[in-house]
N, C-alpha and C positions, 0 to 999 in steps of 0.2 A: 671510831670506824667500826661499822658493822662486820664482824667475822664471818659471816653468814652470806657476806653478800659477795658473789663468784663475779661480778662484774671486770673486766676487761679495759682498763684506760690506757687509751694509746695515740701520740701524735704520729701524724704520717706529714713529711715533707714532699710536696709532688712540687718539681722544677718542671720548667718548660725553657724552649730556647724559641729564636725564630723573629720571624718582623710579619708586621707593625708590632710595636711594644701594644695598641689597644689589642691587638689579638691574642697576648699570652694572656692578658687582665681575664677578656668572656672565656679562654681555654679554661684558666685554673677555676673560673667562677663553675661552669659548667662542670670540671671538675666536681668540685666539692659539691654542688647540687648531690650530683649523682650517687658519691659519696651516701650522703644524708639518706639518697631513697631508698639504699640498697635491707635486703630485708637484716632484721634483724640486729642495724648499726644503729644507735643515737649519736647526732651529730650535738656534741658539746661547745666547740666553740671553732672556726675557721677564717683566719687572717689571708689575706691577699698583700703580700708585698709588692709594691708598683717597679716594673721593670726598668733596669738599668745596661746602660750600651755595654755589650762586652768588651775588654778591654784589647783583646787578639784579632777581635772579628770586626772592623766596621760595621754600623747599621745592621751588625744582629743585635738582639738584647736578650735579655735573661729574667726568669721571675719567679720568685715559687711560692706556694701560700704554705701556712701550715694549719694541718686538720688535726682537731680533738674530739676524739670517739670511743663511745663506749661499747662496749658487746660483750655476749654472755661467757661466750666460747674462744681459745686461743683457734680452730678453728676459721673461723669469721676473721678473724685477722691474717689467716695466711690467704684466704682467700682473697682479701682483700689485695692484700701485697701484690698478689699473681694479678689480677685484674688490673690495676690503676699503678704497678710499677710504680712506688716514690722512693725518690732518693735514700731518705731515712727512715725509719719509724725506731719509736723507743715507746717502751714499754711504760708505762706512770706507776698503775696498779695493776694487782697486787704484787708484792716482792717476791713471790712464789706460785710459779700456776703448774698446777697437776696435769698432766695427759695423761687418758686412756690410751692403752694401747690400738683401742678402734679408731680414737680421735687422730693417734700420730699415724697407722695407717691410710685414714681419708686426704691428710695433707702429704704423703708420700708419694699416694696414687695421683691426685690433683699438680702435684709437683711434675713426676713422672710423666703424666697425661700432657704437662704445655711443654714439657722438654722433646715431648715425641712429636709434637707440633710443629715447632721450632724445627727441628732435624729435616720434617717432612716440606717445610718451607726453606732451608738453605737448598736440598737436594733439588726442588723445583726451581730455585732461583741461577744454581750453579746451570741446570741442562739448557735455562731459558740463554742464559749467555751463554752458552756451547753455540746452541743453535745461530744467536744475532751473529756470533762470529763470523762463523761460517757463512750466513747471506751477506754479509758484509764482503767477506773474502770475493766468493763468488759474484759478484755486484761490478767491486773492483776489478776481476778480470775478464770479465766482459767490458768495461770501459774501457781497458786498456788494450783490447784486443779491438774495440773499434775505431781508435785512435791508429792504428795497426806501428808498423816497428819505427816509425820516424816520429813518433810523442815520446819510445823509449830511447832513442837515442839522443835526440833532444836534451832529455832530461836528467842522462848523463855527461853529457857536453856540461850545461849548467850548472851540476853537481861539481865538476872538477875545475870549471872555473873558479866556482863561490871559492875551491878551497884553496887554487892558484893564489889569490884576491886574499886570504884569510891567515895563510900560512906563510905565502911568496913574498 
């Protein structure tokens, strides 16, 4: 083995869930394409295992390929990681890899940078459902106000029937 040579070998396991089983096949294919083009990755070697029906879920299935890559930088691998989220990655080479303290800054920031993402997409997603509630709410009481008080009363009679019927 070359001592010299700072290269980077690392498998990444990227799963997919979901139907048709052809659709995880071209996801992880596409995958690992993409993988390959990114700058500065050599793509070593990339298996696609063929999907199998999960055992919990009916007619979903499950599949993951695994990707072997090299790069120069531990860098390049956490990027990696943040971008294509895989399950696993394990390290091959080398048994020992140095960071600059500029390098563990970059991936700190880049870490920080999709966590502030992330936060900024729960807080959007949280207000989007405030709001459906709410027209939902409002929605509902205009229905119910055009049906006017003999749909609510109605539908109390019903209720105490079912539980006459249910309990009686």
């Amino acid at each position: 083995m070359d001592l010299n040579n700072k290269q980077i070998r690392a498998v990444f396991i990227i799963e997919a869930i979901g139907r048709p089983p052809e659709y995880l096949t071209e996801t992880l294919e596409a995958i690992s394409k993409s993988i390959g083009e990114e700058k500065g990755v050599k793509m070593i070697n990339s298996k696609i295992n063929p999907p199998v029906e999960m055992k919990n879920q009916k007619e979903f299935f499950t599949a993951f390929s695994e990707i072997e890559i090299e790069v120069e930088q531990v860098l390049n691998v956490a990027f990696l990681m943040f971008k294509y989220m895989p399950a696993h990655v394990e390290i091959i080479t080398p048994e020992k890899i140095s960071v600059t303290n500029f390098e563990m800054g970059e991936i700190f920031s880049e870490l920080t940078r999709r966590l502030h993402g992330y936060e900024e997409l729960t807080r959007i997603m949280q207000n989007e459902k405030i709001i459906l509630e709410n027209k939902l709410r409002e929605i509902l009481k205009k229905e119910e106000e055009k049906k006017g008080p003999e749909s609510i009363k109605d539908s109390s009679v019903k209720k105490t029937k079912k539980k006459r019927v249910k309990y009686g």
